[in-house]
C-alpha positions as CSV (number, residue, x, y, z in Angstrom):
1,X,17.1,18.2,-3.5
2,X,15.4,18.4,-0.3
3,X,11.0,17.2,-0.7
4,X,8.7,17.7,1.9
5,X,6.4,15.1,2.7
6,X,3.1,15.2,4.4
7,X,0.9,12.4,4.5
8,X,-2.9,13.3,4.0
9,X,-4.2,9.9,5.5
10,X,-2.5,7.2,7.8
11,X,0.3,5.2,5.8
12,X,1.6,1.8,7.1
13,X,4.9,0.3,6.0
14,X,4.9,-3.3,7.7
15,X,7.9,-4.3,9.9
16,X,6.9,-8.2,9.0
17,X,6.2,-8.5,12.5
18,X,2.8,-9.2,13.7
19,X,2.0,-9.4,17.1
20,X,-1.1,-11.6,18.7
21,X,-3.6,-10.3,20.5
22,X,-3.9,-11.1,24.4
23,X,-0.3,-12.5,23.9
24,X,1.4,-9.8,22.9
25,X,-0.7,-6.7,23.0
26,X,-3.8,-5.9,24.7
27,X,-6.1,-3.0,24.1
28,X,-8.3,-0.9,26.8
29,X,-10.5,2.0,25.2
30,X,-8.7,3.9,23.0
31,X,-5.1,2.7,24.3
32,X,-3.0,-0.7,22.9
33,X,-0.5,-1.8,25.2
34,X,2.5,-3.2,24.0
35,X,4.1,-6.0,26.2
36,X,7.5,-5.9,27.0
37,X,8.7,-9.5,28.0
38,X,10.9,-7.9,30.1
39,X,8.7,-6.6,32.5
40,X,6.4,-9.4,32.5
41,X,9.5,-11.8,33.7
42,X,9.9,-9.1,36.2
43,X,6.0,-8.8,37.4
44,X,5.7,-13.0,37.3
45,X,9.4,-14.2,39.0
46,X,11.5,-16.5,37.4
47,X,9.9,-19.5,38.8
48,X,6.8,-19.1,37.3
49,X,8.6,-18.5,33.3
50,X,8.0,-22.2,32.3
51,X,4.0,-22.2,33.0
52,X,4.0,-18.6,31.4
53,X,5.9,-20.2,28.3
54,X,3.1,-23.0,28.1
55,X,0.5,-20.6,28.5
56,X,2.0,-18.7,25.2
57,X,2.2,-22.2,23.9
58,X,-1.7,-22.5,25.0
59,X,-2.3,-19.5,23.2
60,X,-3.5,-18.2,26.6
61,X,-4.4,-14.8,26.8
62,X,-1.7,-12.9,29.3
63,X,-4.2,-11.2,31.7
64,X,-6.3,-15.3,32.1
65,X,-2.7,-16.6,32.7
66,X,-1.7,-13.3,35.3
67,X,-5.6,-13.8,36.5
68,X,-4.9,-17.7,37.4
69,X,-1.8,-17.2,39.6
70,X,-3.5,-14.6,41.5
71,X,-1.6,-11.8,40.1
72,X,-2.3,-8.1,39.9
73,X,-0.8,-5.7,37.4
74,X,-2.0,-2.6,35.4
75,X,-1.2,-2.7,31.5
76,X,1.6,0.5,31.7
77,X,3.3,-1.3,34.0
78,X,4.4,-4.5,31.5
79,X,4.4,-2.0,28.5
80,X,6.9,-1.2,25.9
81,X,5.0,1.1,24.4
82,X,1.4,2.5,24.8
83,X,0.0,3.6,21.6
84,X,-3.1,5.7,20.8
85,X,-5.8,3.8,18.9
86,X,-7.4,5.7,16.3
87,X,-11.1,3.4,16.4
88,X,-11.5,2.9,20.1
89,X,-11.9,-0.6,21.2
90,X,-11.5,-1.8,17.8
91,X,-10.5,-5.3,18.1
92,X,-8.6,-8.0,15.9
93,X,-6.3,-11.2,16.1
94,X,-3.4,-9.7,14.8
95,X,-1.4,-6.5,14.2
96,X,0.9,-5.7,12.2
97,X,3.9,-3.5,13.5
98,X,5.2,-0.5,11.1
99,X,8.8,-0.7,10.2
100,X,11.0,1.6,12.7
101,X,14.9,2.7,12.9
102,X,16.7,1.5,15.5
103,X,15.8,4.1,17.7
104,X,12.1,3.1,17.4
105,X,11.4,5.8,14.8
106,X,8.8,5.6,12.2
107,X,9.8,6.1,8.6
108,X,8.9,5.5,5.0
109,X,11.9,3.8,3.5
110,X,13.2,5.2,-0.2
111,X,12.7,2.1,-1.6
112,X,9.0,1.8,-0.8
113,X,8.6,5.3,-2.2
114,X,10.6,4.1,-5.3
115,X,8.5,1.1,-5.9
116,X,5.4,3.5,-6.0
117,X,7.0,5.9,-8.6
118,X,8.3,2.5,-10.8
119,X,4.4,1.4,-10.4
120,X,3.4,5.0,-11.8
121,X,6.2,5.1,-14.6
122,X,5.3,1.8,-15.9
123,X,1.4,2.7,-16.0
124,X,2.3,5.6,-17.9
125,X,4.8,4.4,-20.4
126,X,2.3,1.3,-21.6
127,X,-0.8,3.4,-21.8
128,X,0.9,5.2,-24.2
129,X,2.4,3.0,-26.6
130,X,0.6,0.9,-28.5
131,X,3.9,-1.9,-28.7
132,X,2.2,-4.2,-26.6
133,X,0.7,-7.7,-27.2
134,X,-0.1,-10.4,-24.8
135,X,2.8,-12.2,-24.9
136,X,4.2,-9.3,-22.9
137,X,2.2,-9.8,-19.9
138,X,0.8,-13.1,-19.6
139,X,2.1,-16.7,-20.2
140,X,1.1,-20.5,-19.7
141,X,2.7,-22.5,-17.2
142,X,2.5,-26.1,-18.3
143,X,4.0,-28.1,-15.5
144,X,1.9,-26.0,-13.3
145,X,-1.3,-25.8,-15.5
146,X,-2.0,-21.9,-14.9
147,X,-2.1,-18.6,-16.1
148,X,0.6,-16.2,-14.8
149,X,0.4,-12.7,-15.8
150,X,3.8,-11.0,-14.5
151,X,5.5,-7.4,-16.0
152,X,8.4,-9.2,-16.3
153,X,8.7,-9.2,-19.9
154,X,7.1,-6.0,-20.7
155,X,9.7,-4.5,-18.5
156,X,12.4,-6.2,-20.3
157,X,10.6,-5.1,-23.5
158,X,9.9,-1.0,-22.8
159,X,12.7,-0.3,-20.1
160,X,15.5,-2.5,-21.0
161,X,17.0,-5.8,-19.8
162,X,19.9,-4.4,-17.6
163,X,19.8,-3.0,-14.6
164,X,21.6,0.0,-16.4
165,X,18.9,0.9,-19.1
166,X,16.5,0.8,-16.5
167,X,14.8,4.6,-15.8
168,X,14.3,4.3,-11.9
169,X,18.2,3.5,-12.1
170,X,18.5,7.6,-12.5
171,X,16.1,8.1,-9.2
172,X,17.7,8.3,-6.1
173,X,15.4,8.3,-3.2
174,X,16.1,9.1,0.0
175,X,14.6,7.4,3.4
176,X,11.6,9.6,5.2
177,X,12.2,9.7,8.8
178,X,9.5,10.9,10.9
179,X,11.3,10.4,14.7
180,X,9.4,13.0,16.4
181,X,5.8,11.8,16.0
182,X,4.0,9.0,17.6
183,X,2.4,6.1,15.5
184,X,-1.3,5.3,16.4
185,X,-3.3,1.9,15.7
186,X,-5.4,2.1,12.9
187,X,-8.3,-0.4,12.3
188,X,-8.6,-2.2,8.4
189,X,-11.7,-3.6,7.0
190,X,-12.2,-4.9,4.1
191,X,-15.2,-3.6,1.9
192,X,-17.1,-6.7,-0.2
193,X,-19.8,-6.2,-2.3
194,X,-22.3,-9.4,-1.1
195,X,-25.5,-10.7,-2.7
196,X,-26.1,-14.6,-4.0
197,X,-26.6,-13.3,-7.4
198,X,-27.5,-9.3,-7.8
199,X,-24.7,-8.3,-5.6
200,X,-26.8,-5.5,-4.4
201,X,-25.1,-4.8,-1.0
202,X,-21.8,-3.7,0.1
203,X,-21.0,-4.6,3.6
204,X,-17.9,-5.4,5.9
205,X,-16.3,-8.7,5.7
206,X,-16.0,-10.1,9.6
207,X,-12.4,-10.2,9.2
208,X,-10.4,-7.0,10.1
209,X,-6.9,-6.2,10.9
210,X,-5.1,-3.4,13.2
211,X,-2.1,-1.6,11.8
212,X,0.6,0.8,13.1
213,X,0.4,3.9,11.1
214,X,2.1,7.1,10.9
215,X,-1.0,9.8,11.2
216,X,-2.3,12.0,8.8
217,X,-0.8,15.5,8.3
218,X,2.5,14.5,9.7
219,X,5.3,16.4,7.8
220,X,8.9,15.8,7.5
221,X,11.5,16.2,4.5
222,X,14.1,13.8,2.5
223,X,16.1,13.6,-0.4
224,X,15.1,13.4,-4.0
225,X,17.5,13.4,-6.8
226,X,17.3,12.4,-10.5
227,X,20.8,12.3,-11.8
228,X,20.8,14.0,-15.1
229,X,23.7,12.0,-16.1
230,X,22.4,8.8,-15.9
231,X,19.3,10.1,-17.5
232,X,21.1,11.7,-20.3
233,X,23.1,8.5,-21.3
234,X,19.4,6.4,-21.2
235,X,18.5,8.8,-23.7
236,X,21.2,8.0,-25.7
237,X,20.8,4.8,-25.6
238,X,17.3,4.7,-26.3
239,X,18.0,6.4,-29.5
240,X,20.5,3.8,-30.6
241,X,18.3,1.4,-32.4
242,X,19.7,-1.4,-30.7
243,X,18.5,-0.4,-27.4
244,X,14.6,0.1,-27.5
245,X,13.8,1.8,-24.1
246,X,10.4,2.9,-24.5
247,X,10.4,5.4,-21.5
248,X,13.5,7.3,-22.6
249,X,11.6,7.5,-26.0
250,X,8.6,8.6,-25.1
251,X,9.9,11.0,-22.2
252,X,13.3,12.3,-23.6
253,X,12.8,15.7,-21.8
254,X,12.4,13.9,-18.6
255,X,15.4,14.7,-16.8
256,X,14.2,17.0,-13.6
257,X,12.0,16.3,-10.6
258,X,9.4,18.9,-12.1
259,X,8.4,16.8,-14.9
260,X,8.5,13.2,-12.7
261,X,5.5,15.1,-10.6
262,X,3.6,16.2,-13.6
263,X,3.2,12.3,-13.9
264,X,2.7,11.0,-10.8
265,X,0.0,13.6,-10.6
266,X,-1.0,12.7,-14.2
267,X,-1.0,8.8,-13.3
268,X,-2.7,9.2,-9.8
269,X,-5.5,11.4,-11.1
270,X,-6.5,9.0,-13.4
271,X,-6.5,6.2,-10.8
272,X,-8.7,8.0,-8.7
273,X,-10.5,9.3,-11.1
274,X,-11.3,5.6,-12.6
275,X,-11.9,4.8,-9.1
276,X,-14.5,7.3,-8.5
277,X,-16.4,6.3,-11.9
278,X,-16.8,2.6,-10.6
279,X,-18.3,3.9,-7.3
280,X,-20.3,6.3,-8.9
281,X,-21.6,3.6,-11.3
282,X,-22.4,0.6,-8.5
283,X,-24.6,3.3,-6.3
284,X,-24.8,0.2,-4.3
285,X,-26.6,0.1,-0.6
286,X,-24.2,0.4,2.2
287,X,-24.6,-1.2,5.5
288,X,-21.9,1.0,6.9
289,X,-22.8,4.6,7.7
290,X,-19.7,5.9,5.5
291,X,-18.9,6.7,2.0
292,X,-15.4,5.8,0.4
293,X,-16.5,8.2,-2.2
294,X,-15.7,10.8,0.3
295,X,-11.8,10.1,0.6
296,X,-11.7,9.5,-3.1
297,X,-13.4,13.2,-3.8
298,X,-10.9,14.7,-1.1
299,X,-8.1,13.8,-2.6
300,X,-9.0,14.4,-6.2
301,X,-10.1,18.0,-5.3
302,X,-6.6,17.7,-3.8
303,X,-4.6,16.9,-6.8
304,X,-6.5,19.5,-9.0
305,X,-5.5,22.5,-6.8
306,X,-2.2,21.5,-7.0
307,X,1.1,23.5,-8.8
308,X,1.6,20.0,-11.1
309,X,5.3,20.5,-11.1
310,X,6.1,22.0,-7.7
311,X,4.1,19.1,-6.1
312,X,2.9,15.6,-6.4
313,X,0.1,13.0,-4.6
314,X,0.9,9.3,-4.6
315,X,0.0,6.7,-2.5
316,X,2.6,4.2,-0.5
317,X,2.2,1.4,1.6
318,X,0.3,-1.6,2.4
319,X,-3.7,-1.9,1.9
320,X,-2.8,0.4,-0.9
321,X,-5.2,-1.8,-3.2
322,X,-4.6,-3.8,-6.4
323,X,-5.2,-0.7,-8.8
324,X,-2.6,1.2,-6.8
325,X,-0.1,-1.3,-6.2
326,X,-0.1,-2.9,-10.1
327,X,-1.1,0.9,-11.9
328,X,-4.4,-1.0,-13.0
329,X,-2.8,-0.4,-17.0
330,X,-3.4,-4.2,-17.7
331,X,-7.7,-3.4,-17.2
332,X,-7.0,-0.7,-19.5
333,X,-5.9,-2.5,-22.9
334,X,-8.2,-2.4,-25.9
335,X,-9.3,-5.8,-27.4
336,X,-6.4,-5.8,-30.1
337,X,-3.8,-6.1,-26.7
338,X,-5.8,-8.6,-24.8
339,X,-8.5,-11.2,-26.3
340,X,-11.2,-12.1,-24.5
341,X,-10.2,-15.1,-23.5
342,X,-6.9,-14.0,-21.8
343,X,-9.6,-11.5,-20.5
344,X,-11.5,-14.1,-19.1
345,X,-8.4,-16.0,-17.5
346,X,-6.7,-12.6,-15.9
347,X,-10.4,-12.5,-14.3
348,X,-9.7,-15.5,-12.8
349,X,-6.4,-14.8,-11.6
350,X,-7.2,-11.4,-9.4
351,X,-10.2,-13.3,-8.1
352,X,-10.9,-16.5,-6.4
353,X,-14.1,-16.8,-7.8
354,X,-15.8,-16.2,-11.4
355,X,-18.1,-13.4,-11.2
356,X,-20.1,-11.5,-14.0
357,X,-18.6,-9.5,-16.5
358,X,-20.2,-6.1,-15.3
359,X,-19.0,-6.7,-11.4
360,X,-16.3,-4.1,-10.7
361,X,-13.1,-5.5,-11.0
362,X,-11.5,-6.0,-8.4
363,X,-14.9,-6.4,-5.9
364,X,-13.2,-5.5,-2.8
365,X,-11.5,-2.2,-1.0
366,X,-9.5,-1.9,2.4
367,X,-10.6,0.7,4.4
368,X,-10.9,2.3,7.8
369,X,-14.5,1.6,9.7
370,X,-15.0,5.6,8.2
371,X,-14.2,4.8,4.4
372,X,-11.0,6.1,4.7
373,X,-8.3,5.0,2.7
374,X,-4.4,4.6,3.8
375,X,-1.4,5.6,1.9
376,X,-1.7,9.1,0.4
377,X,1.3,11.5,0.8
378,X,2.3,15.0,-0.7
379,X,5.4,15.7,-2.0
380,X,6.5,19.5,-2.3
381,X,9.7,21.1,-3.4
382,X,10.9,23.3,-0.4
């Protein structure tokens, strides 16, 4: 079946590359220039590539190392690509490319998309069962000497141990290619609440990082598909009492793309909405003139004015944050599932430090300089 997809903020889906400032891209206003090796060998001569290789090796900035052989050249001219920077002279060390096709298109793969519906699945399959225990989710490494709390075995537990019992074995997602649109540099902060001991404040941290995004209210389509035969014989399986799949179970009519959006809006909302009762809760002082509130509201007025099973909001991508990314289910357990102790201990895992119980867990957001928040797409049956 053939989805639209718009995305309502920026999304980034990293490449793995990163790219160095002053070696490999340089920014002017509210243009990045992207170097193209190519032209720069072309602009410098061939006798001068060995003192241009040291000077990467220097970590020498490109226009000191142009500016010392006496060399004049404007930025399009030794460009790959000139993007459009969405925070004007927003600087940073690094930043980190979007993954492209070979023809230099932006797209959100189907397995990134995937890996956000699995997140969403999961959340909702163990918030509502009451079949779990801590042995599930957490475990002691004693060569190591630490806490690890992994999904691994809750997975194995609730979804099955093969591949085959597995419910995101019946989703079949396509890639979303958006080839006619132009990414644009986006600038990432990261939101810390600060204070010796009252952590009154939220403020900036002074590191940031710039991304290559796909824009808001881009729109382009792909294919979505649950094969209802695969999902039929995972319901018959999880009937067999030898093969416990909890999700089967608990969603034996799910077998259509109508139903699989009535829970990534179900699962979503309540994200949001948990994150929007945190904020609402700290009221802290901000030393930014913005209000992550703002996005949050947005898109939860979003959700609610949505047909729940013609259309769906999740969120993809990187500097998603750690409740999107995980589902946020293992904050959500009662005391029964999780002791304080192991309490304690998880505490200590997500953060470096130990903090006091009543600091929001976790204490930090990514966000543009503007509070807004990257990763949120539509999905709409055509």
């Amino acid at each position: 079946m053939q989805i639209t997809l718009q995305t309502l903020t920026p999304v980034h889906i990293g490449s793995g590359s990163k790219l160095i400032n002053g070696l490999d891209f340089e920014i002017r206003g509210d243009k990045c220039y992207i170097f193209d090796p190519n032209k720069i060998i072309d602009l410098i001569g061939d006798n001068r590539i060995d003192q241009w290789v040291s000077a990467i090796n220097e970590n020498k900035p490109l226009f000191e190392f142009l500016k010392t052989n006496s060399i004049n050249y404007s930025p399009e001219d030794i460009s790959s690509r000139i993007l459009t920077m969405l925070y004007p002279n927003a600087q940073a060390t690094d930043l980190n490319e979007c993954i492209k096709t070979c023809n230099m298109g932006a797209y959100i793969p189907g397995s990134s998309l995937k890996g956000a519906i699995r997140t969403l699945l999961v959340k909702n399959t163990v918030e509502s069962t009451t079949k779990i225990s801590e042995k599930d989710f957490h475990y002691y490494d004693e060569r190591r000497r630490r806490d690890y709390f992994k999904d691994r075995e809750l997975e194995n537990k609730f979804f099955g141990r093969n591949a085959t019992d597995k419910p995101w074995r019946t989703l079949q997602v396509g890639d979303c290619h958006f080839s006619d649109i132009k990414t644009k540099i986006a600038e990432v902060k990261i939101l810390n609440l600060n204070g010796s001991n009252q952590f009154t404040t939220y403020d900036f941290k002074p590191q940031n990082l710039l991304v290559e995004v796909i824009p808001a209210n881009q729109i382009t389509s792909f294919k979505l598909k649950i094969n209802e035969t695969l999902s039929l014989l995972n319901q018959g399986k999880a009937r067999n009492s030898s093969t416990r799949n909890e999700y089967f179970r608990h969603h034996h009519g799910l077998n259509n793309i109508r139903g699989l959006f009535k829970i990534i809006n179900q699962e979503t909302s309540k994200i949001i909405k948990k994150e929007i009762d945190d904020w609402n809760i700290e009221k802290r002082d901000y030393t930014g003139n913005f209000d992550i509130l703002e996005t949050y509201n947005k898109i939860y007025g979003l959700l609610k004015e949505l047909n729940q099973s013609e259309s769906c909001i999740i969120r993809v991508g990187g500097h998603s944050g750690w409740r999107f990314t995980t589902g946020g289910w293992i904050l959500e357990l009662n005391e029964k599932q999780m002791s304080d102790d192991i309490w304690f201990k998880l505490r200590k895992v997500i953060r470096k430090k130990v903090y006091e119980e009543n600091i929001m867990t976790p204490k930090t957001r990514k966000t543009t300089p503007d509070g807004n928040l990257l990763g949120f797409i539509k999905l709409s049956l055509k």
